[in-house]
N, C-alpha and C positions, 0 to 999 in steps of 0.2 A: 598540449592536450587540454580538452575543459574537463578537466574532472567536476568542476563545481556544475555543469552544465549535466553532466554525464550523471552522477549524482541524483540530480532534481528528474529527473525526463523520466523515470518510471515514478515518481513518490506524488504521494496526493497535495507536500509541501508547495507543487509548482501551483494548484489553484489558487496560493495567496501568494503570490510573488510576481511582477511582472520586471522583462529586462528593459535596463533605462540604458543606455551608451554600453559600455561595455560591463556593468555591474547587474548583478538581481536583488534586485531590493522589494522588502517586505510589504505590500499593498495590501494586506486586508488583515485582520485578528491582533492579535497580540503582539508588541513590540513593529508596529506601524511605522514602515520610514525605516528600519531597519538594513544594515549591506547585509544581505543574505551569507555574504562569504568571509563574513568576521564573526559569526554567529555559530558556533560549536555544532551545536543540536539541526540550526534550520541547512547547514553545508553540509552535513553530514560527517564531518571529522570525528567528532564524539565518539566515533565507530569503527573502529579497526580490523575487520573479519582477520587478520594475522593472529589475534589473539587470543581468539578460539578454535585455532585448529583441533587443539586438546579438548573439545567437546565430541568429535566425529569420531562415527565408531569407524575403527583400523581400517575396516571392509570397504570404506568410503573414501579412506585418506586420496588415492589415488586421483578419482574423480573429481572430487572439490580442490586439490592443488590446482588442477586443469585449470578448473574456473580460473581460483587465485590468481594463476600466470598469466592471464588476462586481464583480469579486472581487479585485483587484490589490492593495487600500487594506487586508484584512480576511485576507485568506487564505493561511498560512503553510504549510509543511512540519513537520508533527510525528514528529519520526526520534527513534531512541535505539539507536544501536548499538551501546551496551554490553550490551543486552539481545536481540540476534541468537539466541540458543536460543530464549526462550519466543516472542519473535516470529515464528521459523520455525514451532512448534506454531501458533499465530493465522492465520498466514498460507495454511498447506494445512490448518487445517480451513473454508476460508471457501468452499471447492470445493462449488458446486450449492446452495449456502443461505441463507439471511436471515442476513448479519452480524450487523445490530442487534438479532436475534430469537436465534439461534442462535450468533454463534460467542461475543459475547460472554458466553453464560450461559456457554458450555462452560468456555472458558477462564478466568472466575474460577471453576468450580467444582473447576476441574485446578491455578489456581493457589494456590489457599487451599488446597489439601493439599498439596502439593509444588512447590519450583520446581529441581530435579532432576529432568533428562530421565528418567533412568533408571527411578526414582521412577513418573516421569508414566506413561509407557509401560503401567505397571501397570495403573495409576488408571484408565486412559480407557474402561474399560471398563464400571466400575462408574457412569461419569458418566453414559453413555447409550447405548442400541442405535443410532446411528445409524450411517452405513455411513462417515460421514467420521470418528467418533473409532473405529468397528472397525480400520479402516486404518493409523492415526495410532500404533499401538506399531511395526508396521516401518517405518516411514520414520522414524522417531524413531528407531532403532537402526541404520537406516543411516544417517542424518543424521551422528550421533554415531562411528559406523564410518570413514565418508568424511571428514567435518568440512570440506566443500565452501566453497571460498572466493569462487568466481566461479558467473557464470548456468550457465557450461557444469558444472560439480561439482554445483549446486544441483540440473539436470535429472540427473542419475544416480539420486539418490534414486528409489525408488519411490513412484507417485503424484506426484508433482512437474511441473507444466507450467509452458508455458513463463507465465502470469500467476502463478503462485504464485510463481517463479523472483523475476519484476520484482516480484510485491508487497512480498518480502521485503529484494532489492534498494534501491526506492524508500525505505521506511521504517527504513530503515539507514543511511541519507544517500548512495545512490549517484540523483542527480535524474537524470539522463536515459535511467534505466526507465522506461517508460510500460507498466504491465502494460494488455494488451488485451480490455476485458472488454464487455460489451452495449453501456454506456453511451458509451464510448469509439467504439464504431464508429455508435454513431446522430449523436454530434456533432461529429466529424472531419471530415467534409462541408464544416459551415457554414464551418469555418476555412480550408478549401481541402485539406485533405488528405481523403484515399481510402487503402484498402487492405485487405486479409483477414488474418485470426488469423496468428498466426506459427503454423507448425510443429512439433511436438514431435519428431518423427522428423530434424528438419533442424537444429533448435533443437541438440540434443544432438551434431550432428557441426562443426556452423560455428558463428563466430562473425557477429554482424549484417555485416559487413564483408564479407565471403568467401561470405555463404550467399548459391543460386542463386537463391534467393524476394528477396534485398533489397528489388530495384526494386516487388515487389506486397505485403510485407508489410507491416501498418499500425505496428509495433513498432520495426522497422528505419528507417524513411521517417519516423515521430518523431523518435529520435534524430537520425538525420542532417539534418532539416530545423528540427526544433526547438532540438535543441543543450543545453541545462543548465535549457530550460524544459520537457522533455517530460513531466517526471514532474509538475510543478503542472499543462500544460495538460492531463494525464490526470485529473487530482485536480477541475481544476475542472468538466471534463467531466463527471463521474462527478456532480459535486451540481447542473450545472446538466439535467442530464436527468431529475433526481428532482423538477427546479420547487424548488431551494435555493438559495436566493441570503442575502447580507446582510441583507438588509433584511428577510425573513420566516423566515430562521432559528430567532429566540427565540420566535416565536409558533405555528411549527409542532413546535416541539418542547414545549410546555408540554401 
């Protein structure tokens, strides 16, 4: 099985990483030239969802074993938050588009010219008309303005919601974002949880804790239900809705 491949395929880790022969080795940001699959953090190993089953509340256990028996044995967090700039660029251009089709051309084509925001900002224009890199020089200047350190700084940006917030979150190694996106809300059901988008207008005044949607928002009701596993059972979420699993992984990606 590729677990290391399996791993990477939902994480924003894969826009700096390209495969050489049969390794993924590190192409853009920190630690350059790196084997992706010796590396803790960018493999994902660092991250054991086994070992916080003891976060999930009892009412849950059933549904997230499910997952586990799936993907528990194979399925890592691939974070590198030394590289939080160009990951914020990955992360809000993945707004309304085919990741796999789309953000990663964009962003090896922004990161093989520069990996200076400033730089970038330029570039993103000449990369493509689309309306997510027209966007992408002011938030990128606000970004750099602000230099947001929590979800609530992240949504001040322009263009910035509240899943871009958690995607960039999650893949920086904070696991109990669960950004809330299609696939998330079709397979939170089976596990017992329910709930609606977070907020962006509420997002930006509260924190999950304090804001008056907690109890119906599906992002908030993660966290506090899931605990340190929200962000893999979002991650697993996201591949078991596409029909990804372990086991047909390497056959559907050939």
């Amino acid at each position: 099985m590729d677990c290391l491949g399996l791993t990477l395929y939902p994480s924003l880790v894969l826009t700096l990483v390209e495969r050489r022969g049969g390794l993924f080795i590190k192409a853009f940001g920190a630690r350059r030239g790196a084997d992706v699959g010796e590396d803790p953090e960018l493999s994902g190993r660092w991250f054991s969802p086994w070992r916080y089953v003891g976060d999930v509340d009892p009412r849950l256990e059933d549904g997230v074993r499910a997952l586990l028996d799936i993907y528990g044995d194979c399925l890592g967090l691939a974070i590198s938050p030394s590289d939080r700039d160009l990951l914020f660029v990955a992360a809000f251009l993945t707004q309304n588009t085919q990741y796999h089709t789309n953000v990663l051309r964009w962003t090896r084509a922004l990161f093989s010219r520069t990996e200076d925001l400033r730089a970038m900002a330029e570039e993103a224009p000449r990369v493509g008309g689309s309306y997510q890199l027209k966007r992408l020089p002011a938030a990128i200047r606000a970004y750099l303005e602000l230099r947001p350190r929590d979800r609530q700084g992240l949504l001040q940006v322009p263009g910035v919601g509240p899943k871009t917030a958690d995607l960039l979150l999650l893949f920086t190694g904070d696991v109990a974002a669960a950004p809330v996106d299609k696939h998330f809300l079709r397979v939170a059901p089976r596990i017992g949880l329910s709930g609606e988008p977070p907020r962006a207008e509420l997002c930006r005044r509260f924190n999950c804790g304090t804001c008056p949607l907690a109890n119906r928002c599906l992002r908030a009701i993660a966290e506090r239900r899931l605990g340190r596993l929200a962000g893999w059972v979002q991650t697993a979420s996201y591949l078991l809705d596409k029909g990804i699993t372990p086991a047909n992984f390497s056959r559907m990606r050939r």
